[in-house]
C-alpha positions in Angstrom: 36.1 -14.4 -5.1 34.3 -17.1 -3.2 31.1 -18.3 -4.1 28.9 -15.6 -2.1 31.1 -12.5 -3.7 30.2 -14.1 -7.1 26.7 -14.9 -6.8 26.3 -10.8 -5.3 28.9 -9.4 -8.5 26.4 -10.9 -10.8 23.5 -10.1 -9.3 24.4 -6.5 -9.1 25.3 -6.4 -12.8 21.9 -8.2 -14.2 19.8 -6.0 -11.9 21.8 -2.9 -13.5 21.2 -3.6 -17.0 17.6 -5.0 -16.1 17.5 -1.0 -14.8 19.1 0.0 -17.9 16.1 -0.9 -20.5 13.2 0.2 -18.7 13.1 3.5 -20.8 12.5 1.4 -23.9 11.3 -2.1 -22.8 7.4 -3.0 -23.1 6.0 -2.0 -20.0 3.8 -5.0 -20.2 5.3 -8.4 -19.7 5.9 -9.8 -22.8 5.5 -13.9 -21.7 2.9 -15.4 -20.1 2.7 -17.7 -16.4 2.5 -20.6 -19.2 5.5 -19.5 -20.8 7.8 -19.0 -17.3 6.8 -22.2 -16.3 8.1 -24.0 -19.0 11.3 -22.1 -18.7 11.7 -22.6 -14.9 9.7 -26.2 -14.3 10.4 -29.5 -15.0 11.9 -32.0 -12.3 14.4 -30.6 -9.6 18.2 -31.3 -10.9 19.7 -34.2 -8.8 22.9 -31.9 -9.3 23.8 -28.5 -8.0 24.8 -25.6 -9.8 27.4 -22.8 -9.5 25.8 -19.9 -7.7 26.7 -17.2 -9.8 25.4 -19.2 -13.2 22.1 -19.4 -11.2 22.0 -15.2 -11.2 22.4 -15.3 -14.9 20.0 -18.2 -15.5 17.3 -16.5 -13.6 17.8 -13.5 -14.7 18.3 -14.3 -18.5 15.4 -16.6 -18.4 13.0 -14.5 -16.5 13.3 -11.5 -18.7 10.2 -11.5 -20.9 7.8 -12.5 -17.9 8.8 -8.9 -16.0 7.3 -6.2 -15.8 8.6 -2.6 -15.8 7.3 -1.6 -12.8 10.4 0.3 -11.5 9.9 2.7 -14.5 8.1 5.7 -15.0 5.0 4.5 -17.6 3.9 1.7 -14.9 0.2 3.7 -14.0 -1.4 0.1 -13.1 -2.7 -0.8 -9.9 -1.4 1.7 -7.0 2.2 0.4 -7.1 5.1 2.8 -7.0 8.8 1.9 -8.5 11.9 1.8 -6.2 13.7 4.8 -4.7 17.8 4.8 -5.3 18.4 4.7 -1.6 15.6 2.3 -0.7 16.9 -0.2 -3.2 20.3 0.0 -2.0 19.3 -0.5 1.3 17.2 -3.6 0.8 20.2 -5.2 -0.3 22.0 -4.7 2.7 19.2 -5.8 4.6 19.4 -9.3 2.9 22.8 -9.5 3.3 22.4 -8.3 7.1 20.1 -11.3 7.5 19.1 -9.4 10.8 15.6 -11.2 12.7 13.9 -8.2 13.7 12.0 -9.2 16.0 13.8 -8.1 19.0 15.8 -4.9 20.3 17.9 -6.6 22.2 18.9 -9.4 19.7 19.2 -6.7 16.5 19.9 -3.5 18.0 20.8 -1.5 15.0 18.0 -2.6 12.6 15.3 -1.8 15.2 16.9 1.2 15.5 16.7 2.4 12.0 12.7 1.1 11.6 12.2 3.0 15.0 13.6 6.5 13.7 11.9 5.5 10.8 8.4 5.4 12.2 8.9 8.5 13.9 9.8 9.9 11.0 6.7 8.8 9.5 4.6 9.9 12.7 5.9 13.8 12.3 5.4 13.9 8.4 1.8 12.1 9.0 0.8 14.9 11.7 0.1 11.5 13.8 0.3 11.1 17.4 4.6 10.9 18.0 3.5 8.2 20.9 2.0 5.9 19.1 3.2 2.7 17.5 4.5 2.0 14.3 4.2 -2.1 13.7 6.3 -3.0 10.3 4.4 -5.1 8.1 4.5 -7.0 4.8 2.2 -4.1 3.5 -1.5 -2.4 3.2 -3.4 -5.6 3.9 -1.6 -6.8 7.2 -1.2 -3.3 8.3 -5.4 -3.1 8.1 -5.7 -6.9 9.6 -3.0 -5.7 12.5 -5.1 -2.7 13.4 -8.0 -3.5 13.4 -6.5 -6.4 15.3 -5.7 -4.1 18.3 -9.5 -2.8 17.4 -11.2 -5.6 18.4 -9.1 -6.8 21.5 -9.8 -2.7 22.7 -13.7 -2.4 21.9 -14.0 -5.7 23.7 -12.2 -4.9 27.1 -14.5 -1.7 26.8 -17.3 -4.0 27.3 -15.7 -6.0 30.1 -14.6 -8.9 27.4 -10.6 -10.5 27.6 -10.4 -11.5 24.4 -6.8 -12.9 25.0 -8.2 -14.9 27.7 -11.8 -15.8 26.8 -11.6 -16.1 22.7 -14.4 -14.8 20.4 -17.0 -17.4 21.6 -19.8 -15.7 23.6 -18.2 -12.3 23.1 -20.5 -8.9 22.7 -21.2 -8.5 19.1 -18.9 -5.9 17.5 -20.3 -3.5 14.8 -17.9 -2.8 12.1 -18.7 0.3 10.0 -17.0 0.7 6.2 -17.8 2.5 3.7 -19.5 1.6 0.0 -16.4 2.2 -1.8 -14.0 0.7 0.9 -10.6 -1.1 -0.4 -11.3 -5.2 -0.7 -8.6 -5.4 2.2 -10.7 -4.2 5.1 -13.7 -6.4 4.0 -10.2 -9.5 4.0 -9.2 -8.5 7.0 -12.0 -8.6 9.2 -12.6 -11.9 7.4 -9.3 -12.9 9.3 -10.7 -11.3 12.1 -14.1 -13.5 12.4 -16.0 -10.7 11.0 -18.1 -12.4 7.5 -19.7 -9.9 4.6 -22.9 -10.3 6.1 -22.0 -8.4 9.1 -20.5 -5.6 8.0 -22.5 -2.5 8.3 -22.3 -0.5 5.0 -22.6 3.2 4.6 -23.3 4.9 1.1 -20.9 7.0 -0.2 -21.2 10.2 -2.8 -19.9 9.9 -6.5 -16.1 10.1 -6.1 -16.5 7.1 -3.1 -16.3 9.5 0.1 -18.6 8.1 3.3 -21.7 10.2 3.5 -21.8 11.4 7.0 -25.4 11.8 7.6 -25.9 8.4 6.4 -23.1 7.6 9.0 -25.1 9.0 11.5 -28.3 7.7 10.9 -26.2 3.8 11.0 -24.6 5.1 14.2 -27.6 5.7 15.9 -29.1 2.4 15.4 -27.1 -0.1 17.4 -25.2 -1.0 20.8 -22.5 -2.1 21.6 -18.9 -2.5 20.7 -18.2 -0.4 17.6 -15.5 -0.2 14.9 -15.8 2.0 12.1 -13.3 2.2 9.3 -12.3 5.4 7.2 -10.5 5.7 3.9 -7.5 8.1 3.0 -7.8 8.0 -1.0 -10.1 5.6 -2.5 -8.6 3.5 -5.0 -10.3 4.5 -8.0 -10.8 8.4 -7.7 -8.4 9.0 -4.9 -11.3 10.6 -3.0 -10.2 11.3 0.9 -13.8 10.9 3.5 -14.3 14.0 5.5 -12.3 13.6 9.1 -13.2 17.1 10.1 -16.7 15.3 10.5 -16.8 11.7 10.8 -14.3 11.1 13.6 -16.0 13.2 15.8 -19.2 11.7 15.2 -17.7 8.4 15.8 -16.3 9.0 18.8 -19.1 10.2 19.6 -20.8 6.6 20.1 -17.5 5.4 21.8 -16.0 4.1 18.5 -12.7 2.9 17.4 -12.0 5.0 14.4 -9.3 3.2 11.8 -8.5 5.0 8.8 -7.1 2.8 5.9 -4.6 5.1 4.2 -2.4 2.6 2.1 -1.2 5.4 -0.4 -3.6 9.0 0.7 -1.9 9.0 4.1 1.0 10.3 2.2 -1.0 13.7 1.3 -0.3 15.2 5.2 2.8 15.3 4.3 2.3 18.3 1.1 1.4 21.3 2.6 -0.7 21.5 -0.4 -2.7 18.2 -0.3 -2.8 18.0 3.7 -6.2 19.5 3.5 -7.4 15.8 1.9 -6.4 14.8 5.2 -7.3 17.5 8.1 -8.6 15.7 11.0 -7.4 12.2 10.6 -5.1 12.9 13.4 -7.7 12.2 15.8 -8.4 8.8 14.6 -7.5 5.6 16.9 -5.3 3.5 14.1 -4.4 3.9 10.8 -2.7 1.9 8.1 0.0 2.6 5.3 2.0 0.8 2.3 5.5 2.9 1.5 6.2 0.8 -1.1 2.9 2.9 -2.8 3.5 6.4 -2.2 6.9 6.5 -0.4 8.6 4.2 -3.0 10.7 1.6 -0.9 10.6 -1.9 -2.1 7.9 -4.4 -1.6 7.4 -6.0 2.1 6.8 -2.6 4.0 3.6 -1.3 5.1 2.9 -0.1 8.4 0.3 -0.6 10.9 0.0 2.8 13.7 -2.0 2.3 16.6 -2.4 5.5 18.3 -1.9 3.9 22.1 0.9 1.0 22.3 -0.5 -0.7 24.9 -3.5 -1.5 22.4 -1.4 -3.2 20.2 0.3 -5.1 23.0 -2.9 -6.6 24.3 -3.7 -7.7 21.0 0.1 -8.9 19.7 2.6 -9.3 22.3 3.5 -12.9 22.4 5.5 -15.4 25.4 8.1 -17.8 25.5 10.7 -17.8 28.4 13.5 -18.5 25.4 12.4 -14.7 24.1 13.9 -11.5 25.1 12.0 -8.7 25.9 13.2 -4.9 26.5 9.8 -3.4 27.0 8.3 -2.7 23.3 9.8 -4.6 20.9 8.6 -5.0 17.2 7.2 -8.2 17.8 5.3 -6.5 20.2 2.7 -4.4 17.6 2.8 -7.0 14.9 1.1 -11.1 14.2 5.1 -12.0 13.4 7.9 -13.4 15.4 10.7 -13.6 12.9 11.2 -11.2 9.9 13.3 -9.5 8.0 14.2 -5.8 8.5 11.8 -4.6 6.3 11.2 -0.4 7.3 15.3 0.1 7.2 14.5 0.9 3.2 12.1 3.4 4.5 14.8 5.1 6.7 17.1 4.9 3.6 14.6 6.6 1.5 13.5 9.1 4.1 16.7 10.0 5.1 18.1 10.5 1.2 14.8 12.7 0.2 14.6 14.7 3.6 11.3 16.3 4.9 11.2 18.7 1.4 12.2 15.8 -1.0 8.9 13.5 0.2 6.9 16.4 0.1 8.7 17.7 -3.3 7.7 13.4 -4.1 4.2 13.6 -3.3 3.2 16.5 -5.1 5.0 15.5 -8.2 2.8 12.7 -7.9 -0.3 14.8 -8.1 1.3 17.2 -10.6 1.8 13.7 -13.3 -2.4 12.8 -12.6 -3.2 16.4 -13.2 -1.6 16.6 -16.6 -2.6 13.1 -17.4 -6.1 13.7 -16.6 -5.8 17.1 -18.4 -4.3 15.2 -21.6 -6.8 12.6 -21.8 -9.7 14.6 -21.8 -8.2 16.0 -25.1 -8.7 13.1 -26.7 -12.2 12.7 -28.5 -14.3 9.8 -26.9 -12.3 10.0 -23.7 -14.1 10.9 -20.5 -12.3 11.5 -17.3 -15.0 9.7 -15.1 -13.1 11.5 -11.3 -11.8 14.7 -9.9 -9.0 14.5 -9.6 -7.9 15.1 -6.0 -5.1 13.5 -5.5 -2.6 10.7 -7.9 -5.7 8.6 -9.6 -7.1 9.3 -12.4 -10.2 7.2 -14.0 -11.3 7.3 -17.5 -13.3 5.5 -20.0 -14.4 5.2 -23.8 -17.9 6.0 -25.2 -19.0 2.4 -24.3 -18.0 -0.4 -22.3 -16.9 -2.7 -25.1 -14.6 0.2 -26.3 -13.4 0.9 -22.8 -12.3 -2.9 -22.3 -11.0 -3.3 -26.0 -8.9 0.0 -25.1 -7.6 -1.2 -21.9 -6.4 -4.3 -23.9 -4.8 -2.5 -27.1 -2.6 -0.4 -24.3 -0.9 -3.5 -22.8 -0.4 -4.9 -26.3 1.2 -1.7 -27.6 3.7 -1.8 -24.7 3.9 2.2 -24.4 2.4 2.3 -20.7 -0.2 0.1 -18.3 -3.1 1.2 -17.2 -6.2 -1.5 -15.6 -9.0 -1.7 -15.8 -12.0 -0.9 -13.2 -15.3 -1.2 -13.0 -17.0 2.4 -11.7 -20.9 2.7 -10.6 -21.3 -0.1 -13.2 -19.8 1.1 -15.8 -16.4 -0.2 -17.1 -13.1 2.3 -16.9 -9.6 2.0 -17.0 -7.1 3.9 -13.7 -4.0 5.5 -13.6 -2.8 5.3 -10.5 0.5 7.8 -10.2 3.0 6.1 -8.0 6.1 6.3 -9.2 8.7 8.3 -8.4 10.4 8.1 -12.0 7.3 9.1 -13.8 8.6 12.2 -15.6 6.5 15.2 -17.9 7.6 13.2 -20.9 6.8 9.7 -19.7 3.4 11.2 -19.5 2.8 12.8 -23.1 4.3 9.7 -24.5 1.6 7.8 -22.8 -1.1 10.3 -23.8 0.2 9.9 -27.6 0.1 6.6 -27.6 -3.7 6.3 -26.6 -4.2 9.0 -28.8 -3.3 6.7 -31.6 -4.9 4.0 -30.0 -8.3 5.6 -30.2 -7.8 7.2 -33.6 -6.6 3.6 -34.8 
């Protein structure tokens, strides 16, 4: 074998037994930033190295700083493990080395992210027209639409913001809610919107937008408007109310975005779509599969109901480029990327329209049971309802809460993190992962059992 066959031979064997202890590793990493740089630092060799002894370095020397995150007992954060055929797949998309960018320069990668996307579109309920820009994940999905937001509200009011910038523009109102995701506030940061402008609406007690206090905000203001809507809020999983809010923004001429980066997923159970009834009528709405679909990192999605709203704001120039009408760079801030939603076809494809809905309500099965095994344990309070794949829960005080959330990452059994919810401390289970099984969960629930009897 050459160099490249060796490199990839050990690579695929360290990744298999790294895959092989997950069912009895610590779930928490076991060294510290500290720690890996000591192992990894120090000055760069003035000598090379065989490429396949790099593979066993790295991975040999990395092992105590991972974390089991492709397991099932990984309930930190909203971060889901790696589907069989989505893993595969990424592989071949690195070996590809395909810039996908362009149609016409990577026909068969384009391709694949394009089915994908309509696949996504029909399982979402979403319009089948509009665009599906491939992104590196929730974040960039919420920057890229409300991206196309601004560039549309503004040419409402007369204003080329392509042509004329942000300098002496109509003011734009954006709209979010109380308990809105940290990423929207970011990306209207990148956007030229600051905190101060934001307008906030108060939500109820699992973090949904109250819609008369929508209203009332609505009604007092001009101008160019973007309000932004939340499918699952991180904490409780709670889903705002579509059926009334869109309406009522579009109402006052709104762009309605709806920031879905895990409960977008829920249209596609016929028993959770209600969480999401009325969503369709939004204007842009943003996704992570790597969350709720399980495809590796590097693959969120940003949907703009009418392409030519994400051209205005994205399409680029460059006599050098070539164009076929809508290509990926079209939707999207990149030029050159990898081919990051062919993983998504992969997993799509191998779990079918009943196997992501089979997926996603396995998902809410495992919070169910969790939440239903915790609140068995005395001095445990399940702090949400739980709607959806989060569950929220605290000790009797907040010392006891925060000393808990420690003891469970020492003892290794599962992760959970810790939250802070209407100022009091908890600790979240988000239920991501599709290799969470029935027994994953009452290990985890015995092992906080002991916890809290310790």
């Amino acid at each position: 074998m050459d160099d490249r066959e060796r490199a990839l031979d050990a690579a695929h064997r360290r990744a298999t037994e790294f895959l092989g202890t997950l069912d009895d590793r610590p779930v928490w990493p076991r060294a510290s930033l500290d720690d890996m740089m000591s192992v990894f630092g120090g000055p760069l060799p003035d000598e090379g190295a065989d490429p396949a002894e790099v593979i066993h370095g790295i991975a040999s020397q990395a092992d105590p700083g991972l974390v089991a995150i492709p397991g099932g007992r990984f309930f930190g954060f909203v971060i889901g493990a790696t589907h069989p055929a989505a893993l595969a797949a990424d592989w071949l998309v690195s070996a590809w080395d395909q810039n996908s960018g362009s149609s016409v320069l990577t026909p068969a990668t384009v391709a694949l992210e394009r089915v994908a996307g309509q696949w996504m579109l029909d399982l979402l309920g979403l319009p089948p027209t509009a665009s599906v820009g491939f992104v590196t994940g929730g974040q960039i999905a919420n920057f890229t639409c409300l991206g196309a937001a601004r560039t549309a509200v503004l040419a409402r009011a007369g204003w080329d913001l392509a042509e004329r910038g942000m300098r002496d523009a109509p003011r734009v109102r954006v709209v979010v809610g109380a308990d809105r995701h940290a990423s929207v506030d970011r990306a209207a940061r990148f956007l030229g919107f600051g905190r101060a402008e934001l307008v906030i609406i108060d939500s109820d007690d699992q973090g949904r937008m109250r819609p008369d206090a929508l209203a009332a905000a609505l009604a007092d203001g001009t101008g160019p408007l973007i309000v932004c809507l939340q499918a699952g809020e991180v904490h409780t999983g709670a889903f705002d109310d579509f059926r009334t809010l869109v309406p009522l923004a579009h109402e006052h001429d709104a762009w309605v975005h709806v920031d879905g980066a895990f409960g977008l997923w829920a249209a596609a159970s016929g028993s959770l779509s209600r969480l999401t009834a009325g969503m369709e009528a939004a204007d842009s709405w943003a996704t992570d599969a790597h969350k709720t679909l399980n495809v590796p990192y590097d693959c969120g999605m940003a949907i703009v109901r009418d392409p030519a709203d994400s051209i205005a704001a994205f399409r680029t120039g460059g006599d050098y480029l070539v164009y076929s009408g809508l290509d990926p760079w079209d939707v999207t801030p990149e030029l050159s990327r990898r081919a990051r939603g062919v993983p998504a076809w992969a997993a799509l494809r191998s779990l079918g329209r009943s196997g992501v809905e089979s997926l996603i309500d396995r998902l809410h099965a495992n919070a169910v049971a969790m939440a239903s095994g915790l609140s068995t344990i005395a001095g445990i309070e399940v702090l949400n309802d739980v709607d959806y794949t989060q569950v929220m829960f605290r000790a009797a005080t907040d010392e006891a809460t925060r000393a808990l959330g420690a003891e469970i990452l020492e003892e290794g059994t599962a992760v959970v993190t810790g939250a802070e919810w209407r100022g009091r401390a908890a600790l979240r289970c988000s239920m991501s992962s599709w290799a969470t099984t029935p027994g994953d969960i009452e290990r985890t629930i015995a092992a906080i059992r002991g916890l809290v009897a310790a």
